[in-house]
Backbone bond lengths (Angstrom), bond angles and torsions (degrees), N, CA, C in turn:
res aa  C-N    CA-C-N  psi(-1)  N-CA   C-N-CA  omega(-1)  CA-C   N-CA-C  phi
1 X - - - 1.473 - - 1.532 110.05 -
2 X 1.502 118.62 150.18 1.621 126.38 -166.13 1.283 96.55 -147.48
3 X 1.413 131.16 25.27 1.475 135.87 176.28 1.715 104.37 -46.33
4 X 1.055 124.49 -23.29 1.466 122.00 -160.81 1.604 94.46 -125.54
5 X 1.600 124.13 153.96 1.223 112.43 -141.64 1.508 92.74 -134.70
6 X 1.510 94.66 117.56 1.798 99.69 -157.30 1.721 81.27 -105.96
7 X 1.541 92.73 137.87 2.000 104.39 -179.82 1.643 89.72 -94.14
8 X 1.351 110.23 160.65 1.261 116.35 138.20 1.806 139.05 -85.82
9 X 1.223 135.54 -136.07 1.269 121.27 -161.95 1.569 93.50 -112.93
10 X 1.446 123.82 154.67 1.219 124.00 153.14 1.053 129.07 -13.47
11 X 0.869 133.55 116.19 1.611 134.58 171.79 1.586 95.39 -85.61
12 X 1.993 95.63 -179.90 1.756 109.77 174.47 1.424 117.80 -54.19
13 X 1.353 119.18 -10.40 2.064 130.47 -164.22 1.752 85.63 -112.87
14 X 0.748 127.94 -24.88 1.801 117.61 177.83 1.908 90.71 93.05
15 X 1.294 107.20 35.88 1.660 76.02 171.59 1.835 92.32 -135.12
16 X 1.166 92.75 179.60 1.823 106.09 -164.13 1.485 80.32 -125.69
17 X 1.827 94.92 152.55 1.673 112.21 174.94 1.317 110.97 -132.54
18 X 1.204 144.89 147.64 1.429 141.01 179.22 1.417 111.24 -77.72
19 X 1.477 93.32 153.35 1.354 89.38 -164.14 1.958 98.32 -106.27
20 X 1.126 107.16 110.09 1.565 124.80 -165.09 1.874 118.32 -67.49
21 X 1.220 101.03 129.39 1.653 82.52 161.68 1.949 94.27 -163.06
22 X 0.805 133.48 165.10 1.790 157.28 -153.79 1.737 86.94 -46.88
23 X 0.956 96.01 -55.33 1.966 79.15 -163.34 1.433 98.60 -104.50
24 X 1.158 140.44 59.57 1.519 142.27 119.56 1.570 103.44 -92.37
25 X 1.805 132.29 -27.60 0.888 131.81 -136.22 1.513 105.10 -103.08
26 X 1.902 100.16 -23.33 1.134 130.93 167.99 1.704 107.22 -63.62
27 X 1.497 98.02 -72.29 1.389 90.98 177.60 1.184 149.65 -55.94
28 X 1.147 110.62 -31.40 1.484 140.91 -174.85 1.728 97.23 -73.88
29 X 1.155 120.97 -54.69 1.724 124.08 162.45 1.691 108.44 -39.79
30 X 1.221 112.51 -53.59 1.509 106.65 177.46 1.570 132.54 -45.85
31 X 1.725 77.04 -54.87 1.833 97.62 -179.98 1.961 100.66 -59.01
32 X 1.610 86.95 -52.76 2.193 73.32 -173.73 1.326 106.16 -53.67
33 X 1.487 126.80 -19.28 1.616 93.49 -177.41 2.049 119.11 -91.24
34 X 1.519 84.60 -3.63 1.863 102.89 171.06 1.150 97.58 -63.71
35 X 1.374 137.69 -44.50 1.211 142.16 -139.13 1.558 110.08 -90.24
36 X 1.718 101.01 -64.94 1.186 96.19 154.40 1.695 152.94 -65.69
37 X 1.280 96.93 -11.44 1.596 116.82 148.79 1.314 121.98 -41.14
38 X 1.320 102.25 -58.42 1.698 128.81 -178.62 1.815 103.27 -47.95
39 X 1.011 125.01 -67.98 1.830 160.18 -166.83 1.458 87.07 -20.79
40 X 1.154 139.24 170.45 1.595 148.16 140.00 1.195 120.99 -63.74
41 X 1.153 138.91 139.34 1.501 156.27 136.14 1.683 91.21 1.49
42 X 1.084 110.97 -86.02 1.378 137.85 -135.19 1.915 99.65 -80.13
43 X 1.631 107.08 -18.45 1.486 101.69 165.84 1.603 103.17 -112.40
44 X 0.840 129.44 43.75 1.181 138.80 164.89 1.688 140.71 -135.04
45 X 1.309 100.32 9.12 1.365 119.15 179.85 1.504 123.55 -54.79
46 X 1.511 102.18 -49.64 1.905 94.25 -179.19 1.632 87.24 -78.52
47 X 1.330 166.17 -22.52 0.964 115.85 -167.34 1.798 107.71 -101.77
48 X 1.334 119.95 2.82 1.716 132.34 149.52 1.264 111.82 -47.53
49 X 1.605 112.08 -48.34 1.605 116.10 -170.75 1.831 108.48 -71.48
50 X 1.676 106.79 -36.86 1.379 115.03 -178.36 1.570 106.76 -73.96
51 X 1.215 121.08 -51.30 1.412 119.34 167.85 1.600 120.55 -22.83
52 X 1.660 102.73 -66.87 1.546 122.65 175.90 1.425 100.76 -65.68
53 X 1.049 155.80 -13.67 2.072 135.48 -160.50 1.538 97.67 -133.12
54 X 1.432 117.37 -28.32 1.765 110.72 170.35 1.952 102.87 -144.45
55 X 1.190 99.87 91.19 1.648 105.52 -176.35 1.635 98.24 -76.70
56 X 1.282 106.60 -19.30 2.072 103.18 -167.10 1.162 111.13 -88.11
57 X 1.733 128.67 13.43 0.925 131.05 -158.22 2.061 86.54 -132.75
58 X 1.584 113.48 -62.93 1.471 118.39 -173.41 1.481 103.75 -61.20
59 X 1.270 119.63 -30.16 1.647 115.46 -170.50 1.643 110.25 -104.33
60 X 1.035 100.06 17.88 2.134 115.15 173.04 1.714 101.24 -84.69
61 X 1.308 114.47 100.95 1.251 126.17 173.65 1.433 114.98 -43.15
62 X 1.073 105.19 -38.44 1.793 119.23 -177.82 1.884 109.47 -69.77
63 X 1.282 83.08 -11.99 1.656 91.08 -170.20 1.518 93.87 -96.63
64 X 0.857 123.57 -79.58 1.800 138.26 167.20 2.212 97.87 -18.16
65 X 0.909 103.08 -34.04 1.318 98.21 -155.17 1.461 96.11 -95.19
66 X 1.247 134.25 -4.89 1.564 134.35 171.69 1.098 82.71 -77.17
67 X 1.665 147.72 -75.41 1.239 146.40 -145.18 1.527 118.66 -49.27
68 X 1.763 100.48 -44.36 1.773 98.59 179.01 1.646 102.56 -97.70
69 X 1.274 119.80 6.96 1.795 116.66 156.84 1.935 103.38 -70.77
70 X 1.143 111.04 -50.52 1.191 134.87 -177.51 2.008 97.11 -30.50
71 X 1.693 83.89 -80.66 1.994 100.45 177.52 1.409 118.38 -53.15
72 X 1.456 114.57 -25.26 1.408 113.81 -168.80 0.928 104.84 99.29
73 X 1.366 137.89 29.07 1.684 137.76 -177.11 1.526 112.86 68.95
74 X 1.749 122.77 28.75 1.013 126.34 174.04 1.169 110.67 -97.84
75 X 2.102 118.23 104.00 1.312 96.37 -156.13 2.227 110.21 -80.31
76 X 1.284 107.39 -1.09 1.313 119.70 179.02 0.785 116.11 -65.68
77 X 1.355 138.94 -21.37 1.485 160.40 -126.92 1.456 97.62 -151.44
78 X 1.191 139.52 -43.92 1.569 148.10 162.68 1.467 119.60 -42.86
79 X 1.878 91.15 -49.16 1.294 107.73 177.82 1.702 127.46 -52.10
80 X 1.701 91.54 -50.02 1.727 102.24 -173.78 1.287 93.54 -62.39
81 X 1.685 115.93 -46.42 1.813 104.49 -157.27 1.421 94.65 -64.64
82 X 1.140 146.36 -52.44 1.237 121.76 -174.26 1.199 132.95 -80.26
83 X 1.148 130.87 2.00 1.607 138.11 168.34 2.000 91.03 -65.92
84 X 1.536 92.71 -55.71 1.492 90.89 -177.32 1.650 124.32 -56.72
85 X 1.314 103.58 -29.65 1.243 82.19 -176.04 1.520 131.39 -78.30
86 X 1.537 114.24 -0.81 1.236 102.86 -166.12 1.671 92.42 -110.31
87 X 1.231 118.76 18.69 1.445 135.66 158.94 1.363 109.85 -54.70
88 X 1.913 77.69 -73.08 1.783 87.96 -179.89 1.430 121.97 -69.28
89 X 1.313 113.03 -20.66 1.682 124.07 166.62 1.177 98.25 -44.44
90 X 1.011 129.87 -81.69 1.477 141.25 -137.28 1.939 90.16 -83.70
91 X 1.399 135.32 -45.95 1.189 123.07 166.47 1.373 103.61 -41.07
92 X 0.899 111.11 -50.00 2.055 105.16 -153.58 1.379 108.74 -85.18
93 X 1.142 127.92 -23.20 1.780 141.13 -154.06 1.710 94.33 -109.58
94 X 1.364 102.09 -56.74 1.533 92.01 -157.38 1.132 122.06 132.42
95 X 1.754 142.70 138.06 1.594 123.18 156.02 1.758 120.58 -40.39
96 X 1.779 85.50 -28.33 1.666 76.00 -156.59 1.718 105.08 -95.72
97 X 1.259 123.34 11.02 1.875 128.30 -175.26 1.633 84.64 -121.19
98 X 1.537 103.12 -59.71 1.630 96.37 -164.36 1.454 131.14 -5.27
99 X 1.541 111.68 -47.75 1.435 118.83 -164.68 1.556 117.11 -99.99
100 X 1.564 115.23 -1.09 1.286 128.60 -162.49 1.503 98.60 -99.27
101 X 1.607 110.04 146.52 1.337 123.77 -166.11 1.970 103.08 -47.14
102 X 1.233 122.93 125.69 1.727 114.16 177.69 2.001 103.04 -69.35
103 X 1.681 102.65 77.44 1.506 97.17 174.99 1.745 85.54 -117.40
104 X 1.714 109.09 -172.05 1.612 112.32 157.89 1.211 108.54 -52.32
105 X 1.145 125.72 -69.31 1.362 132.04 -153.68 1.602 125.98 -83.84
106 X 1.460 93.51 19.34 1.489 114.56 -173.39 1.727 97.37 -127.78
107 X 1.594 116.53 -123.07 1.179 110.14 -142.47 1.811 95.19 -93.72
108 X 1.756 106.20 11.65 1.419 88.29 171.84 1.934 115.01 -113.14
109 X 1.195 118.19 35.81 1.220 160.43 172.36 1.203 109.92 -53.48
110 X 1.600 120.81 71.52 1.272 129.23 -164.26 1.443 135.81 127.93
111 X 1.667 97.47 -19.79 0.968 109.64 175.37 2.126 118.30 -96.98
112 X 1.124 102.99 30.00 1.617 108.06 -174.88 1.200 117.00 -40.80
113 X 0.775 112.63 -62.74 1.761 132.14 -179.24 1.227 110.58 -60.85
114 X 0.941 123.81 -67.82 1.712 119.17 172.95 1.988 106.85 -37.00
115 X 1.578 116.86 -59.67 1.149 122.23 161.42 1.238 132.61 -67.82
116 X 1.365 118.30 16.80 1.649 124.51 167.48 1.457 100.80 -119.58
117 X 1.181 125.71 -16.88 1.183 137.60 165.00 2.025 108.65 -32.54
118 X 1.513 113.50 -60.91 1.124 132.64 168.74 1.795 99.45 80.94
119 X 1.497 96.74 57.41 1.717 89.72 177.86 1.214 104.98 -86.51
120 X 1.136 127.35 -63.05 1.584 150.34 155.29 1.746 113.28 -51.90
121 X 1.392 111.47 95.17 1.556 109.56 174.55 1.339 107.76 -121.97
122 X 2.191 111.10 144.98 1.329 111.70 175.12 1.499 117.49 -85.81
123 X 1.313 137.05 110.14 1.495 123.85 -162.07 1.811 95.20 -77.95
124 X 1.526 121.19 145.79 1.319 140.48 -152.27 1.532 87.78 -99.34
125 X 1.853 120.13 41.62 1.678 114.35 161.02 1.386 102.28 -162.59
126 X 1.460 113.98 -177.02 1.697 116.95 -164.36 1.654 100.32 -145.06
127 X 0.839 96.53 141.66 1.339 115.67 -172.56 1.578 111.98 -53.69
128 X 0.966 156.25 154.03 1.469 157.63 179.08 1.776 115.43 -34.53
129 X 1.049 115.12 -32.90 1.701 141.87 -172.65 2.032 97.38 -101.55
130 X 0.958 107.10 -11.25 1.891 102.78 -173.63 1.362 132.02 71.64
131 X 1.469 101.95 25.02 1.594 132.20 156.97 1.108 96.51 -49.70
132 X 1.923 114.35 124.93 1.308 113.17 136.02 1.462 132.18 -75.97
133 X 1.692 123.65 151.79 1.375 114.91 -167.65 1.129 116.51 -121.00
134 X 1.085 135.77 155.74 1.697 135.60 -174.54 1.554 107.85 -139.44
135 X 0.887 107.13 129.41 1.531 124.20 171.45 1.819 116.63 -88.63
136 X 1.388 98.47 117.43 1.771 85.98 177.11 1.650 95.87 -136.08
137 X 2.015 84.08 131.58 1.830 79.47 -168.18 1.699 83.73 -138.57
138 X 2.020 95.17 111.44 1.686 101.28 178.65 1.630 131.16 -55.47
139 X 1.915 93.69 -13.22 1.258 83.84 -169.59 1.974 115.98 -71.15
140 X 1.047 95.38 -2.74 1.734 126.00 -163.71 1.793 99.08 -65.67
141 X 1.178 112.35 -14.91 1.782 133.35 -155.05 1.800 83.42 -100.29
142 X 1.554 87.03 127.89 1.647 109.05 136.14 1.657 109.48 -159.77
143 X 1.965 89.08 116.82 1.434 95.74 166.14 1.486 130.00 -31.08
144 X 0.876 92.24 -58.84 2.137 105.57 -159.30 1.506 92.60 -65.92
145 X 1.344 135.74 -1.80 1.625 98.75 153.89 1.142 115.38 -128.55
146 X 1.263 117.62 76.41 1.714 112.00 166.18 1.883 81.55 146.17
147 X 1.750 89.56 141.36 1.367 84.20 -175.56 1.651 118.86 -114.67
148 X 1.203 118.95 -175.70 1.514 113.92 -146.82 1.271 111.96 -66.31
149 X 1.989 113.31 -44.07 1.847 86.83 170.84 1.571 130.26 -48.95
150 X 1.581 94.34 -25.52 1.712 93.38 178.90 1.397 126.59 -51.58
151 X 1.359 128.35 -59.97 1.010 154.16 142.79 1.669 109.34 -2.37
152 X 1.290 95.62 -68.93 1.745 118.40 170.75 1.436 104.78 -30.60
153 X 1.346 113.58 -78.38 1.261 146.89 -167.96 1.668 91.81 -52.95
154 X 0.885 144.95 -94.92 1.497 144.98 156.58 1.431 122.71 -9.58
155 X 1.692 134.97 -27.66 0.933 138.38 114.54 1.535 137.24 -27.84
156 X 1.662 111.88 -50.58 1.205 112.86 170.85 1.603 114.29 -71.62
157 X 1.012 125.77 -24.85 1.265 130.31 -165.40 1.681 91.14 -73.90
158 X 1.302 110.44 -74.15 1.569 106.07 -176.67 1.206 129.38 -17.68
159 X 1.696 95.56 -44.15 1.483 110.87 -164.43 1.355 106.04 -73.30
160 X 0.855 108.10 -51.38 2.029 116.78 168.45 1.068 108.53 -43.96
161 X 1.561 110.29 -44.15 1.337 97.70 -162.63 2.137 110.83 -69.24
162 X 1.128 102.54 -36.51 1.558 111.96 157.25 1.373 122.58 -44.59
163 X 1.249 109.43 -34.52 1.603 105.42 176.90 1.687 118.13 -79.31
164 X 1.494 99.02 11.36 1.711 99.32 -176.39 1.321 110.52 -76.02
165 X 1.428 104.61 -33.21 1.903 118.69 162.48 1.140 117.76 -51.15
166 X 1.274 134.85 86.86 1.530 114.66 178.21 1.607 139.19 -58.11
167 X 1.479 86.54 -17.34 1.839 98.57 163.92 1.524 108.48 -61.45
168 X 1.004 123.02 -28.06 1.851 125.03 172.38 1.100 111.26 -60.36
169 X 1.417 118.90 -55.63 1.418 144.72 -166.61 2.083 92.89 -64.66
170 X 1.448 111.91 -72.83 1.942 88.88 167.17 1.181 122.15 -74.27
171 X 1.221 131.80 -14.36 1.825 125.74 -169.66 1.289 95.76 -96.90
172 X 1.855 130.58 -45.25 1.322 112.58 -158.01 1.408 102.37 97.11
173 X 1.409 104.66 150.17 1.427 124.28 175.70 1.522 112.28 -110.55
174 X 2.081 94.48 163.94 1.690 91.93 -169.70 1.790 85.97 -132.85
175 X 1.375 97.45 120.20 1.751 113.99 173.55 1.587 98.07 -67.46
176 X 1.465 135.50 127.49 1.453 142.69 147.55 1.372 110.71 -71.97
177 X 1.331 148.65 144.29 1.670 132.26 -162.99 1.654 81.15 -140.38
178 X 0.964 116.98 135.16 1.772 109.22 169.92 1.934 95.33 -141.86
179 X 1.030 103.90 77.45 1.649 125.50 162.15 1.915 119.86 -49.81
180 X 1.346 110.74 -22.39 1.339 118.66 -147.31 1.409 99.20 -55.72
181 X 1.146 127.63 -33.89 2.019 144.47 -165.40 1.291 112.94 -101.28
182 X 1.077 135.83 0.91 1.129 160.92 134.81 1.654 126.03 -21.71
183 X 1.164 122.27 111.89 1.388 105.05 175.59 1.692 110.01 -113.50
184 X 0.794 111.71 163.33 1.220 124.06 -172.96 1.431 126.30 -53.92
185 X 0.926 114.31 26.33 2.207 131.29 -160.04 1.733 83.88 -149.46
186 X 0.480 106.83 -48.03 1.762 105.62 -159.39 1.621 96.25 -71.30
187 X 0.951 126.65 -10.23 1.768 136.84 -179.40 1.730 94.83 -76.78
188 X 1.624 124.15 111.80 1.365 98.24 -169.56 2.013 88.76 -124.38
189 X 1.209 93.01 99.94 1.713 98.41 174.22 1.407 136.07 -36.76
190 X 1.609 93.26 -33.25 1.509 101.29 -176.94 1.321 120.03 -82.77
191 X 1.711 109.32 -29.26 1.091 127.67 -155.98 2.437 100.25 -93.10
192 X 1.209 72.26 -10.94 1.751 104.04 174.94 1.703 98.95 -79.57
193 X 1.341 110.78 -64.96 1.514 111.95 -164.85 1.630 98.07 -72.59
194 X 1.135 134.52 -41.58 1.718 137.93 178.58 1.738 96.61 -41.82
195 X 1.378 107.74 -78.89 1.439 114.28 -173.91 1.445 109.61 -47.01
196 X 1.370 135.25 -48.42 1.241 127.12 -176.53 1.601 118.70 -59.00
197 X 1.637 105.45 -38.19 1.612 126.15 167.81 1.439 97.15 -47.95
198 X 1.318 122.79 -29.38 1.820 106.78 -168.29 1.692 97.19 -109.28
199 X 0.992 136.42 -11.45 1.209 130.45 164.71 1.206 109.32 -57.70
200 X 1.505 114.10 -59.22 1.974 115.33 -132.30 1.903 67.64 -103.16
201 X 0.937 157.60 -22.39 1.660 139.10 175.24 1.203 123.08 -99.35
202 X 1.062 126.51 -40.38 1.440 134.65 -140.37 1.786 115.27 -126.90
203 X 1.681 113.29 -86.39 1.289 113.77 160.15 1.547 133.05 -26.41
204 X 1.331 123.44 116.02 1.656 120.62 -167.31 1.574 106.36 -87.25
205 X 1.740 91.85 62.52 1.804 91.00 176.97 1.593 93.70 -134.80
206 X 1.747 96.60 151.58 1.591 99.97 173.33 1.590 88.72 -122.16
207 X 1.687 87.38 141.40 1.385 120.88 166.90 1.169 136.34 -74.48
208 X 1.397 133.11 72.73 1.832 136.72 -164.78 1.374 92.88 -48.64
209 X 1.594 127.33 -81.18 1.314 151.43 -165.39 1.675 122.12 -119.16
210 X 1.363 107.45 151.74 1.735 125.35 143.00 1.061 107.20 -108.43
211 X 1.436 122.92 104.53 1.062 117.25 135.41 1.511 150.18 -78.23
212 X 1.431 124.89 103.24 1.637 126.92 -155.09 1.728 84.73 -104.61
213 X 1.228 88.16 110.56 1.739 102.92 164.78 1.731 114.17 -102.79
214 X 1.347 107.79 122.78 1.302 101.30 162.55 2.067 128.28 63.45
215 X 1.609 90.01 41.98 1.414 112.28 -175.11 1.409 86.86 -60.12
216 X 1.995 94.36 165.42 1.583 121.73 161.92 0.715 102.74 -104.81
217 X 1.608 110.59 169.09 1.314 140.51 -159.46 1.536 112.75 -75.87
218 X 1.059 117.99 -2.82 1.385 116.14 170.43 1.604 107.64 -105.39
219 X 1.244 118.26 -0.70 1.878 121.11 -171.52 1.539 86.34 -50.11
220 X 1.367 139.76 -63.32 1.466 136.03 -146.76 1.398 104.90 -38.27
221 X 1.826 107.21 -57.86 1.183 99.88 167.28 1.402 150.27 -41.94
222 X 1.666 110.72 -40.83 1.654 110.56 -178.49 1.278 97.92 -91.40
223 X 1.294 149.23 -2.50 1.514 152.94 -141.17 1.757 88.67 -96.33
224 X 1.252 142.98 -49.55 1.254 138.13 -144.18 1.853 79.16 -101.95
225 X 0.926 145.29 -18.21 1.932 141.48 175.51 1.384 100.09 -74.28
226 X 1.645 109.51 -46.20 1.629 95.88 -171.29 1.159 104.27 -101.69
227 X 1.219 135.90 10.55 1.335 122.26 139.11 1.229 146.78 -54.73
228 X 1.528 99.01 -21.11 1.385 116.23 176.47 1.686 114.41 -72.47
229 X 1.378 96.86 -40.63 1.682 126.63 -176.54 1.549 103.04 -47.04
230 X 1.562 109.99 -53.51 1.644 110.40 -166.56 1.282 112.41 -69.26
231 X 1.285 125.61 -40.08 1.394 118.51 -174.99 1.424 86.76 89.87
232 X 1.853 99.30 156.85 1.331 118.91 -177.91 1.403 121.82 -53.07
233 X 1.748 120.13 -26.53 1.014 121.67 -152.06 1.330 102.73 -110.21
234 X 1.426 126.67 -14.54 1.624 110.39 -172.64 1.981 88.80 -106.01
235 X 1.621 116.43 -6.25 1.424 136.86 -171.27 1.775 93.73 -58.20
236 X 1.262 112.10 -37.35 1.636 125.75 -172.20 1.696 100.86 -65.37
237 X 1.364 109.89 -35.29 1.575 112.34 -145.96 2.143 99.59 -95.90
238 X 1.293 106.92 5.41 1.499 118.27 174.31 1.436 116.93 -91.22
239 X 1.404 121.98 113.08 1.220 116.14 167.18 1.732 91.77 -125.21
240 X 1.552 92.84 163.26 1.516 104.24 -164.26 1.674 105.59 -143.11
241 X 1.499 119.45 132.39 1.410 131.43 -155.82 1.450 115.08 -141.86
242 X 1.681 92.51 105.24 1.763 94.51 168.12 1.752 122.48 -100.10
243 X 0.941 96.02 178.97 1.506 105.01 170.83 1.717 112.22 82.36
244 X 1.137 109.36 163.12 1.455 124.94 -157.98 1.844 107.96 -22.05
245 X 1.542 108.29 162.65 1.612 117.10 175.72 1.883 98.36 -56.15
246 X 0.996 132.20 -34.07 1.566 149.68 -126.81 1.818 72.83 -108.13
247 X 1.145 129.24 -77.52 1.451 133.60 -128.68 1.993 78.26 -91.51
248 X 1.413 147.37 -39.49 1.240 144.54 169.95 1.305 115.64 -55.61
249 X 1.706 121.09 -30.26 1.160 109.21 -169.37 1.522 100.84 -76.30
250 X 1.690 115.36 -54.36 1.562 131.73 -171.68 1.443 96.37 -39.49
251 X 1.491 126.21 -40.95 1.667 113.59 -165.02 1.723 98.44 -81.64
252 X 1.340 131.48 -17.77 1.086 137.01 -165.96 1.908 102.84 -89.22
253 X 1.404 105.33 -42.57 1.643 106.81 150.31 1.383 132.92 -16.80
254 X 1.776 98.48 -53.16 1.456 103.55 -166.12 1.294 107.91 -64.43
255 X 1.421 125.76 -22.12 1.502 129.92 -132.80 1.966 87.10 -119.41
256 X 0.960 101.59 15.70 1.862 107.98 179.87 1.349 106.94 64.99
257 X 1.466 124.80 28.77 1.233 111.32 159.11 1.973 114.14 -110.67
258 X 1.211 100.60 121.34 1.437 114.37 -172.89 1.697 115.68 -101.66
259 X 1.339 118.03 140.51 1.522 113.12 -163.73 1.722 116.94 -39.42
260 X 1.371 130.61 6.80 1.088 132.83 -146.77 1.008 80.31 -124.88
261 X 1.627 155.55 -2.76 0.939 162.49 -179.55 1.240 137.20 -133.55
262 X 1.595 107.76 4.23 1.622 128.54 167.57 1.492 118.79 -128.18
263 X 1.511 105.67 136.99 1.418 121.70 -161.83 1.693 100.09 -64.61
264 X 1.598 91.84 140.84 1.487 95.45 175.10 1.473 126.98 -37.98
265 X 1.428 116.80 -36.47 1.530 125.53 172.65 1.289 109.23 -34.56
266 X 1.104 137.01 -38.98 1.504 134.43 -175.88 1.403 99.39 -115.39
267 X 1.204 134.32 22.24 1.359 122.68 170.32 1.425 130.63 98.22
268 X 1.145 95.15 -8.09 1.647 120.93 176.05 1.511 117.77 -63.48
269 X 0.874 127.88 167.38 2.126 121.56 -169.11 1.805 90.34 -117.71
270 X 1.149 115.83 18.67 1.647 110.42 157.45 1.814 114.33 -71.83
271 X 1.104 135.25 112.32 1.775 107.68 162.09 1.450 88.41 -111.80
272 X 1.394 99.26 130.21 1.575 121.69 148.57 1.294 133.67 -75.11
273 X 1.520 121.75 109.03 0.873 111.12 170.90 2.073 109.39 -110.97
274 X 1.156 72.29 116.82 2.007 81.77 -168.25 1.685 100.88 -85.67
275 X 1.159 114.24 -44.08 2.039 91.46 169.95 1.551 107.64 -55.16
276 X 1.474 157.23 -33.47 0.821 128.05 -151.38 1.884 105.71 -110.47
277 X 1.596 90.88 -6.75 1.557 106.48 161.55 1.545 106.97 -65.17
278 X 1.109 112.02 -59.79 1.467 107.24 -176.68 2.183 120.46 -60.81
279 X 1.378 88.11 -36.56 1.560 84.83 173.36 2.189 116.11 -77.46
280 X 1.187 90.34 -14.53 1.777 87.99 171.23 1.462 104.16 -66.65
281 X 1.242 109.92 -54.52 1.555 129.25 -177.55 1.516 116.30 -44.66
282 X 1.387 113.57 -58.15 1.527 128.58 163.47 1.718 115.82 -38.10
283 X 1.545 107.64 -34.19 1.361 114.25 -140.58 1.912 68.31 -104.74
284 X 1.334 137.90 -70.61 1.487 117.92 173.27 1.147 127.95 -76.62
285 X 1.626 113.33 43.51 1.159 101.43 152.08 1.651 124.17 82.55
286 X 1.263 92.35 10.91 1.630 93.98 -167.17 1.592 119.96 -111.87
């Protein structure tokens, strides 16, 4: 029996993970639904409404169980994030996507462009530990076609789409940020503070790292705005790296990511190709 939820040691990010086996996974499912039992009427509405319009989706154990990987097996803490998320689901999606499976051809159905855009990419490897990784490169952004929930929404998708790894789902994922091409308009603050709103509440993903490789010369400036955005606690999980492709990758080393695992943009022997990521995806259905 593992009813009680023994972490292991610090890792390189300073965080501890539980160490999992069938009946913590059992139990811990029970307690989140004590928990959310517990909740109010009245803060619990979008996920009453999601319950009632897609039950095969709220009552999928596998689904429930990103949420208390998310807390650390805190099912109290499981609870809020998911009441919230189908808050923000249903804010961001819609009555009429909200409840539909998050594939292309489901509730992200409209949003092409924003997702061909390729701001937000999943790189096709994991870090030494089985981190999934995401590449976000602003220069990839133009407002004027497609507007910011879209974008959002195309963000969320990525992120899901990372959580198909279940090593993400207990270790957490590490964002790569490569700003360097970037001009100074294409930095979109709000669309910065939205996504962070679904990180630090809502989304059932934990954050190992930011990695900001190779800022411009104007970062000083937006750096103290989105600082505000992260909050103290994901504020820990930012480290930031100048100087040559050569001298970014070695610091990116430490952190178990090895060139076999970073996008060519920084020098890495990954090439992404994210249109043809998205058309595999289309083609199963996902």
């Amino acid at each position: 029996m593992c009813a009680v939820v023994d972490m292991t040691e610090d890792d390189i990010y300073g965080q501890r993970h539980p160490v999992e086996c069938s009946e913590l996974i059992a139990a811990k499912l029970k307690d989140l639904e004590i928990e959310l039992d517990k909740l109010p009427i009245s803060d619990k509405q979008g996920w009453g409404q999601a319950k009632a319009k897609c039950p095969d989706i709220v009552n999928d154990d596998a689904f429930k169980l990103m949420f208390l990987r998310a807390e650390v097996y805190n099912a109290d803490l499981a609870a809020l994030r998911l009441v919230k998320y189908w808050d923000k689901r249903i804010e961001l999606f819609g009555l009429n996507k909200a409840f539909r499976p998050l594939k292309l051809d489901g509730a992200l159905q409209g949003d092409e462009t924003a997702l061909g855009m390729g701001f937000t990419r999943l790189v096709p490897a994991q870090d030494e530990h089985g981190r999934s990784i995401l590449l976000a490169d602003p220069s990839k952004q133009d407002a004027s076609l497609y507007e910011r929930e879209s974008m959002l929404r195309a963000m969320w998708y990525v992120l899901h789409a990372s959580l198909e790894n279940e090593d993400a789902q207990k270790r957490g994922i590490v964002m790569i940020i490569v700003p360097k091409n970037a001009r100074f308009k294409q930095f979109d603050r709000h669309l910065s503070k939205m996504l962070m709103e679904s990180i630090k509440g809502c989304l059932p993903v934990r954050v190992s790292a930011f990695h900001i490789c190779q800022p411009p010369t104007f970062f000083s400036m937006i750096w103290p705005i989105m600082n505000l955005f992260l909050g103290e606690h994901l504020r820990k999980r930012v480290k930031v790296y100048s100087g040559s492709d050569k001298k970014v990758l070695e610091k990116l080393q430490v952190y178990g990511l090895s060139n076999d695992s970073i996008p060519s943009e920084l020098g890495g022997n990954i090439v992404l190709d994210h249109k043809n990521w998205l058309y595999e995806r289309r083609a199963s259905r996902m």
